[in-house]
N, CA, C and O atoms as a MOPAC input file, in Angstrom:
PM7 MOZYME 1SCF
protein

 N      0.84800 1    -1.17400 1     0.00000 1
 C      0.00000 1     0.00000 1     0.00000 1
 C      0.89500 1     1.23800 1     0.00000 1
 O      1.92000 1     1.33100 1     0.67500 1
 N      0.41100 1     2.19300 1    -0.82700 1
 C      1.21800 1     3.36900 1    -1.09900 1
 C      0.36100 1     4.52700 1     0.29400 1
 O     -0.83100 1     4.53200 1     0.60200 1
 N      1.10300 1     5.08900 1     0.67700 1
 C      0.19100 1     6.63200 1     1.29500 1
 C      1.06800 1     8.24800 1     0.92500 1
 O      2.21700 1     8.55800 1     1.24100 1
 N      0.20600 1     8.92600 1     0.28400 1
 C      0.62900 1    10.05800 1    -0.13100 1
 C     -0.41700 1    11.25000 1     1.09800 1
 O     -1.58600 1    11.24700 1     1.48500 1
 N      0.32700 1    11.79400 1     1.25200 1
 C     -0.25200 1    12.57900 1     1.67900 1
 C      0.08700 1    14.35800 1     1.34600 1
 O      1.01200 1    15.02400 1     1.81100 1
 N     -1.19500 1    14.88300 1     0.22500 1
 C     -1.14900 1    15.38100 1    -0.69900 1
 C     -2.17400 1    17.07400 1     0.62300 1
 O     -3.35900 1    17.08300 1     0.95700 1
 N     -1.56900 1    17.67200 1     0.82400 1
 C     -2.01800 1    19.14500 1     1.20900 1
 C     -1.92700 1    20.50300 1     0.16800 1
 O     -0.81200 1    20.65800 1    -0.32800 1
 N     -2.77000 1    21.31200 1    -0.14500 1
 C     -2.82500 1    22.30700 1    -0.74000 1
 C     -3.78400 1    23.45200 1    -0.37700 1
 O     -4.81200 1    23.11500 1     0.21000 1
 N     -3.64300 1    24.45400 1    -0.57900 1
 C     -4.97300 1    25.76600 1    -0.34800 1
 C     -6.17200 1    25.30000 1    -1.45700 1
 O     -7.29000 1    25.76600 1    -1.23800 1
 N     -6.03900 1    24.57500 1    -2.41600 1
 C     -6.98500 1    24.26200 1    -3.66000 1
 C     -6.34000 1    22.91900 1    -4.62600 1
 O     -5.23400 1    22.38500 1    -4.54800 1
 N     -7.33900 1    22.66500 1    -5.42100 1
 C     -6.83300 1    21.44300 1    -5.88800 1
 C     -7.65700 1    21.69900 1    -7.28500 1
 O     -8.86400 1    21.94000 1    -7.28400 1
 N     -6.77900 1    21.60800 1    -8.60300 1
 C     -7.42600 1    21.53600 1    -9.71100 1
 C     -8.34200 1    20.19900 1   -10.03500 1
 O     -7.94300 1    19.25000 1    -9.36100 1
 N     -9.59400 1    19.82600 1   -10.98500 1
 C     -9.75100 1    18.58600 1   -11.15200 1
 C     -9.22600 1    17.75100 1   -11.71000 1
 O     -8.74500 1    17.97000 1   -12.82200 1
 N     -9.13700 1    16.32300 1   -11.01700 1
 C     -7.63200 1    15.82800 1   -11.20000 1
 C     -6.63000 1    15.41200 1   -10.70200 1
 O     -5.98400 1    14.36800 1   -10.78700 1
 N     -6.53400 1    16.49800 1   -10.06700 1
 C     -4.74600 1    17.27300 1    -9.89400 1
 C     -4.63700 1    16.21100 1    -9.06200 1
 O     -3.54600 1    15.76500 1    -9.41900 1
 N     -5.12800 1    15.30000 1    -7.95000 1
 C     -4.12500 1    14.69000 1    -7.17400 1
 C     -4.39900 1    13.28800 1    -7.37600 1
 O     -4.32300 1    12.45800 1    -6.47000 1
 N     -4.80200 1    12.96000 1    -8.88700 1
 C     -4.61700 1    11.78400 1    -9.20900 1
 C     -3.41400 1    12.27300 1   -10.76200 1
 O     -2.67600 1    11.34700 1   -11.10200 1
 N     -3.33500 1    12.99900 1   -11.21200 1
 C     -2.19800 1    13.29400 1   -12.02100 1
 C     -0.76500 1    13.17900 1   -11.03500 1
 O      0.26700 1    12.55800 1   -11.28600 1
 N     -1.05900 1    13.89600 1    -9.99700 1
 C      0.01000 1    13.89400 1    -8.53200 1
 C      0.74800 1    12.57600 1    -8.32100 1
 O      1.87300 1    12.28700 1    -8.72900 1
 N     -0.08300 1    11.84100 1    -7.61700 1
 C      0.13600 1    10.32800 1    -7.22300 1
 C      0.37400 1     9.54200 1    -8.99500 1
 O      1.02200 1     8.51200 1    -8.81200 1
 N      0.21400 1     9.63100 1    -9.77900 1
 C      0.67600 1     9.09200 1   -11.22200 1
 C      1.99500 1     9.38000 1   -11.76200 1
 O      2.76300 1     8.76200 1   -12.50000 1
 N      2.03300 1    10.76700 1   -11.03700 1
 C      3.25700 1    11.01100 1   -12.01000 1
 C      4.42700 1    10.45000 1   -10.64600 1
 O      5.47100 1     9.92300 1   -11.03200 1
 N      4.24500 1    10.56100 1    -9.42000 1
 C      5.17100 1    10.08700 1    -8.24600 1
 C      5.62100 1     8.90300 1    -8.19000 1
 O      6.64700 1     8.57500 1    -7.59300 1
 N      4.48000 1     7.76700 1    -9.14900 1
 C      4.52700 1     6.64200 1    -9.11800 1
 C      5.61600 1     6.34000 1   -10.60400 1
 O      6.34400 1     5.36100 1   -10.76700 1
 N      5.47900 1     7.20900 1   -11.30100 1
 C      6.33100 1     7.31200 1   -12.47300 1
 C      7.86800 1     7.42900 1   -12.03100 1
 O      8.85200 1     6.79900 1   -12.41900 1
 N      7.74400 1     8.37300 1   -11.16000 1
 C      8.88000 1     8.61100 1   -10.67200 1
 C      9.61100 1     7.26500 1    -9.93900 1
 O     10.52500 1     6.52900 1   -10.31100 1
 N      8.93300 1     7.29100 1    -8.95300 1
 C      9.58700 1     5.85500 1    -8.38800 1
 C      9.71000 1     4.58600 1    -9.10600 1
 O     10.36100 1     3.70200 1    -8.54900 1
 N      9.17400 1     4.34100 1   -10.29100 1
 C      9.56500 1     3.67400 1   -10.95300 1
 C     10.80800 1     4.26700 1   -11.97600 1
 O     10.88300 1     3.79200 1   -13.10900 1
 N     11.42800 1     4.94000 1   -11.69700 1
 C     12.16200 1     5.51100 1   -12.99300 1
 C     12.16100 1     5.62400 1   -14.56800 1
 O     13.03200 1     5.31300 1   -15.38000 1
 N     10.38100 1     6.39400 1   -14.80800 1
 C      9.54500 1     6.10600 1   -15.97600 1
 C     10.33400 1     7.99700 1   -16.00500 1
 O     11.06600 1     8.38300 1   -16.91700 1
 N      9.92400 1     8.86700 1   -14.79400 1
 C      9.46800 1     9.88000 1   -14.81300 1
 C     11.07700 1    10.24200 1   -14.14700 1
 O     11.77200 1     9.32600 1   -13.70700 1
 N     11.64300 1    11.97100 1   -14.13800 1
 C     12.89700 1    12.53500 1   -13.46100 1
 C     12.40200 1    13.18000 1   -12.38300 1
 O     11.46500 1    13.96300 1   -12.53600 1
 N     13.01500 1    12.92500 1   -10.99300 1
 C     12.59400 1    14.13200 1   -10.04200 1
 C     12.39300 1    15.48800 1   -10.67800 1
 O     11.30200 1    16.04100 1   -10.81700 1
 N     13.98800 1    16.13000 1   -11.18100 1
 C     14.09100 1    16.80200 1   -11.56200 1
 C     12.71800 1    17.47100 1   -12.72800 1
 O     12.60500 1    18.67400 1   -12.96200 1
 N     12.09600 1    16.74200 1   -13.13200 1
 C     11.53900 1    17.01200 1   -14.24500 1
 C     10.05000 1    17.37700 1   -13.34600 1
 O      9.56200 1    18.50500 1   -13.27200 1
 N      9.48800 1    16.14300 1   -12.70900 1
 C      8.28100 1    16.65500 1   -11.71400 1
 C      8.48600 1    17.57200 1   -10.72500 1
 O      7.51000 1    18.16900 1   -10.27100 1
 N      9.65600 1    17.80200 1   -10.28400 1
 C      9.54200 1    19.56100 1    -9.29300 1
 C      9.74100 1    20.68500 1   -10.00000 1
 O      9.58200 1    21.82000 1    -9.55100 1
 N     10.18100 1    20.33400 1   -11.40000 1
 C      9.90900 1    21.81500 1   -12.10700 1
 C      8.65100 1    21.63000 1   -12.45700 1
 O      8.06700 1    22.71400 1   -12.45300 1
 N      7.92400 1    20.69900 1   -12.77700 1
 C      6.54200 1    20.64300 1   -12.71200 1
 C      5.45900 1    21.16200 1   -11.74400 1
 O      4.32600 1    21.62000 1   -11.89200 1
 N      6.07100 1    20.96700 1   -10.94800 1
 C      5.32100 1    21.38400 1    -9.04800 1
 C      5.75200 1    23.28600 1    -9.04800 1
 O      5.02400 1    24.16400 1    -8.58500 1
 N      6.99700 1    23.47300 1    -9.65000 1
 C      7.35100 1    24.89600 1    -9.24300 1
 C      6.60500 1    26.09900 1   -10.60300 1
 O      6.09600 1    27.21800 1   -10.55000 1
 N      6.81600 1    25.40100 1   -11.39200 1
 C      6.35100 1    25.74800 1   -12.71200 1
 C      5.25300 1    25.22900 1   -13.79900 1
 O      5.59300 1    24.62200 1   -14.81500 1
 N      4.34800 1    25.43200 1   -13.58400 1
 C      3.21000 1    24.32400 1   -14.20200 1
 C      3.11200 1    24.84700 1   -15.49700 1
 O      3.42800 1    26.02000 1   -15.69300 1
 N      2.72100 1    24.14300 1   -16.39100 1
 C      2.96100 1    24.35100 1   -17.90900 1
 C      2.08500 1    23.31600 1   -18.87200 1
 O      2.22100 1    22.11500 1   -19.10400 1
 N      1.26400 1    24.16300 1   -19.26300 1
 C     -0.01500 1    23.45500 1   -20.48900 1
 C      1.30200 1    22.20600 1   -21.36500 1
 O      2.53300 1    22.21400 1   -21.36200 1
 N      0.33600 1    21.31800 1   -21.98600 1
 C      0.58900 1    20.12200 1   -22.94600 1
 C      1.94800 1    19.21200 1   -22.75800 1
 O      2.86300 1    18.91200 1   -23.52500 1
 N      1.59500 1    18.84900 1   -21.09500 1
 C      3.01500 1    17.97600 1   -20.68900 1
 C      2.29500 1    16.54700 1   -20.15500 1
 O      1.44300 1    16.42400 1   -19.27600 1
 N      2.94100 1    15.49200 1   -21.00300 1
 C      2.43500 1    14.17700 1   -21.33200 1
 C      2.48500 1    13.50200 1   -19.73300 1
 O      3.52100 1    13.34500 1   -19.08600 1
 N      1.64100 1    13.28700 1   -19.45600 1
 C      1.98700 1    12.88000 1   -17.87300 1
 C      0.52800 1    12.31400 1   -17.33300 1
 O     -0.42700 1    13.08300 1   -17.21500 1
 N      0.44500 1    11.05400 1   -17.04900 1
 C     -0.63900 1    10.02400 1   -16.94800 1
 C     -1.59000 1    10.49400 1   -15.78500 1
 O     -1.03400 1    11.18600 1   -14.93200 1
 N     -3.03900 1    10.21300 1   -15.59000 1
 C     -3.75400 1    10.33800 1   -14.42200 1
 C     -4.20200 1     8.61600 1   -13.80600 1
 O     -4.67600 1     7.65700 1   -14.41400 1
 N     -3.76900 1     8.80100 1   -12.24900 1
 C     -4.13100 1     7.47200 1   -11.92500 1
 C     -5.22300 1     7.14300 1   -11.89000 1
 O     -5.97700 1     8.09600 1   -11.69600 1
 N     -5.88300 1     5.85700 1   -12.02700 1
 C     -7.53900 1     5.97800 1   -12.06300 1
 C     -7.81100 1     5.71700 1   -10.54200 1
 O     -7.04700 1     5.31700 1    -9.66300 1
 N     -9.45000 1     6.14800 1   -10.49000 1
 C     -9.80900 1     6.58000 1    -9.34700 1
 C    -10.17500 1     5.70800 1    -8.36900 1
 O    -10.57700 1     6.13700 1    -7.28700 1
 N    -10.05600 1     4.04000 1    -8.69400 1
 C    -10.55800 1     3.23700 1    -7.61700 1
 C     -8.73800 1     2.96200 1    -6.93200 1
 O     -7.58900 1     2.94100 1    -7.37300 1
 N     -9.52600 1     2.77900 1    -5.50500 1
 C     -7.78700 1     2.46200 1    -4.95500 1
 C     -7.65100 1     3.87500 1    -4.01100 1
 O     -7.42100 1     3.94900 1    -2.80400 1
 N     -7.84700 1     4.82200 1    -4.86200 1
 C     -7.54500 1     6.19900 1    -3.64900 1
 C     -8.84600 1     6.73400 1    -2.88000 1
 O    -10.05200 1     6.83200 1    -3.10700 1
 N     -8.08300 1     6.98100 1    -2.00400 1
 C     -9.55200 1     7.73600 1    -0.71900 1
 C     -8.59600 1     8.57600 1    -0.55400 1
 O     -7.37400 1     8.71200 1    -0.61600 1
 N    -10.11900 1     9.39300 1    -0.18700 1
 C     -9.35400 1    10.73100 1     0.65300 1
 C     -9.77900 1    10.46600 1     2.04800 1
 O    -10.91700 1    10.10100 1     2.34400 1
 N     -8.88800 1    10.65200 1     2.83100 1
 C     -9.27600 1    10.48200 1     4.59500 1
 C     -9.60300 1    11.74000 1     5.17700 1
 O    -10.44800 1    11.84300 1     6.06600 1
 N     -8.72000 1    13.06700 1     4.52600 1
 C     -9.32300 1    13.95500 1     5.58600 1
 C     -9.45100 1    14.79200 1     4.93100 1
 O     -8.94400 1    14.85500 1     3.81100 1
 N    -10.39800 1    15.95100 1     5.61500 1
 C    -10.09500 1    17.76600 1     5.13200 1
 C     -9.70800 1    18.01800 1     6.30600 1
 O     -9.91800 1    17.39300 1     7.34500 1
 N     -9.01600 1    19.14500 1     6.08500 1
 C     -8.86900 1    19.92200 1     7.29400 1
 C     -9.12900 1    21.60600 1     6.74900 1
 O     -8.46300 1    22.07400 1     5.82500 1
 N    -10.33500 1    22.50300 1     7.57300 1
 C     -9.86400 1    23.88000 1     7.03600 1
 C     -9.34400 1    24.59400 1     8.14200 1
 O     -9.37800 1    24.44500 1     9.36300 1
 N     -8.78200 1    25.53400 1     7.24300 1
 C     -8.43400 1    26.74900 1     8.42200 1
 C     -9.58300 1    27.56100 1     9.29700 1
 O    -10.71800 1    27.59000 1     8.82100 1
 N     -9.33300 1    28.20800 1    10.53400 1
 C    -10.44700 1    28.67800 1    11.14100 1
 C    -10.70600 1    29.90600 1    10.34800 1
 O     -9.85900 1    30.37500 1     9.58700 1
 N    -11.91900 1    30.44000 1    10.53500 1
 C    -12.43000 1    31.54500 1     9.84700 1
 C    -12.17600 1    32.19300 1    11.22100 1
 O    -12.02500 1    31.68600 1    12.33300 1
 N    -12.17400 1    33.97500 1    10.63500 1
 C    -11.21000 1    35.15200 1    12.09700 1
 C    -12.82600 1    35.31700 1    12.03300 1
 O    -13.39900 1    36.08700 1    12.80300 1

């Protein structure tokens, strides 16, 4: 069993099954670190990069911030 544990202010649709796909790329040495943290720092339209399908992942939590 894999566990990612994926935090953000927002999440595109998608985005954290493209996330966990491309990490899994990585650890297999399909995909370059180097190549997915300029991905993470710099996001950029028409880059070939798989979405995992959706059975298999849960989400366990939200957490929000308090409202002042």
């Amino acid at each position: 069993m894999l566990v990612y544990d994926i935090s953000g202010n927002r999440f595109l649709h998608h985005m954290v099954r493209y996330l966990v796909a491309t990490m899994i790329q990585v650890s297999r040495g399909l995909y370059s670190k180097d190549k997915f943290s300029s991905l993470l720092h710099e996001p950029r339209k028409n880059v070939q990069i798989h979405r995992a399908p959706a059975n298999g992942l849960i989400l366990l939590k939200v957490e929000y911030d308090k409202c002042k």
